[in-house]
C-alpha positions in Angstrom: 113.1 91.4 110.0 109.4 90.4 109.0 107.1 93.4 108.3 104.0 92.6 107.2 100.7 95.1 107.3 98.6 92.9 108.7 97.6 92.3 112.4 99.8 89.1 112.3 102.3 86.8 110.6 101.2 83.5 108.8 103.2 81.2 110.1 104.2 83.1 113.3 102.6 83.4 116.4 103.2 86.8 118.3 105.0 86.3 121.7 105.9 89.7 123.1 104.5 93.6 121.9 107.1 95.6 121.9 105.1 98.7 120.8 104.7 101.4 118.3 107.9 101.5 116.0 108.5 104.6 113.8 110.8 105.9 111.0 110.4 109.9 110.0 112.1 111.4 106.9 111.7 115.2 106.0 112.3 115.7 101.7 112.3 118.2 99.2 113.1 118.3 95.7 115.9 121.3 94.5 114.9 123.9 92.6 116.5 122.3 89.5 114.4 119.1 89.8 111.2 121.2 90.3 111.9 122.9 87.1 112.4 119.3 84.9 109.5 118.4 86.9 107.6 121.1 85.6 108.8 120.7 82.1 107.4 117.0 82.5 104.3 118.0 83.5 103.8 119.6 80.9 103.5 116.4 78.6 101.5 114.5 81.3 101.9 110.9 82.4 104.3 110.2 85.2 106.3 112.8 86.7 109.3 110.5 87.2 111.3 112.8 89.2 108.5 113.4 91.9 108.0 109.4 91.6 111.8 109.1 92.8 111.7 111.3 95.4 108.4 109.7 96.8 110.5 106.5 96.5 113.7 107.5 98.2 111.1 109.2 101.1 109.4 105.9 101.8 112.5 103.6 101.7 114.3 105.9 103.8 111.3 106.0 106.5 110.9 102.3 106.1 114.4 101.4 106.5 114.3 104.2 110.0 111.5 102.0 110.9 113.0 98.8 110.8 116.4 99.9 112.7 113.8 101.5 115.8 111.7 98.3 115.8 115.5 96.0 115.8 117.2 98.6 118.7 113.4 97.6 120.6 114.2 93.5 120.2 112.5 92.9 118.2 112.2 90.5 114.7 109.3 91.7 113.4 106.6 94.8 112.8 103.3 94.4 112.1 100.4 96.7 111.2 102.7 98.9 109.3 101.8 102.0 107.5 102.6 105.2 105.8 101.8 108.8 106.5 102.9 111.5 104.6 101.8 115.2 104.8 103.0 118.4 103.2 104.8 120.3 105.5 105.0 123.5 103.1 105.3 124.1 99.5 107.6 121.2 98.1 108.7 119.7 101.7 107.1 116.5 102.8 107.0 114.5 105.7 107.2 110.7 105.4 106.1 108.7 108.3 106.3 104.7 108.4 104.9 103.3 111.6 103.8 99.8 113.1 104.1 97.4 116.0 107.2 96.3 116.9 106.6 92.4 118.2 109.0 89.2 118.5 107.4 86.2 116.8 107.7 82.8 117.0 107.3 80.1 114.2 103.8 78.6 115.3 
């Protein structure tokens, strides 16, 4: 699967929109991690364990993404993005979105 954020695919040409494609993950960080997160914020720099979950959030809503835009037909996204918002206090909402399309080498 090609998923590129740009409007198109160098090399490709676009035959077929298959339409918006989406992958949704809700996280949160236990109440143990939110305390060593706390102790590390207290030394500033990178709060590796918030980093992580960030990471695991955005792989898992990519990875959602790419399964909805494969079940559609298709072989590749374009136009992705991210969205994330705070749902409450320590939840977030990851959202990775794009075109679904089926490409052809040009």
């Amino acid at each position: 699967m090609i998923v590129t954020t740009t409007n198109d695919v160098s090399g490709y040409r676009v035959v077929q929109h298959l339409g918006v494609v989406r992958g949704i993950t809700v996280r949160s960080r236990s109440v143990i991690g939110n305390i060593g997160a706390g102790i590390q914020s207290l030394f500033g720099g990178n709060i590796t364990i918030y980093t992580q979950l960030a990471e695991t959030a955005r792989e898992e809503a990519f990875n959602l993404m790419v399964e909805h835009a494969a079940s559609a037909g298709a072989n590749a996204v374009i136009a992705m993005r991210y969205d994330a918002n705070e749902i409450s206090d320590g939840i977030t909402e990851v959202l990775a979105y794009g075109t679904a399309v089926k490409v052809e080498k040009a």
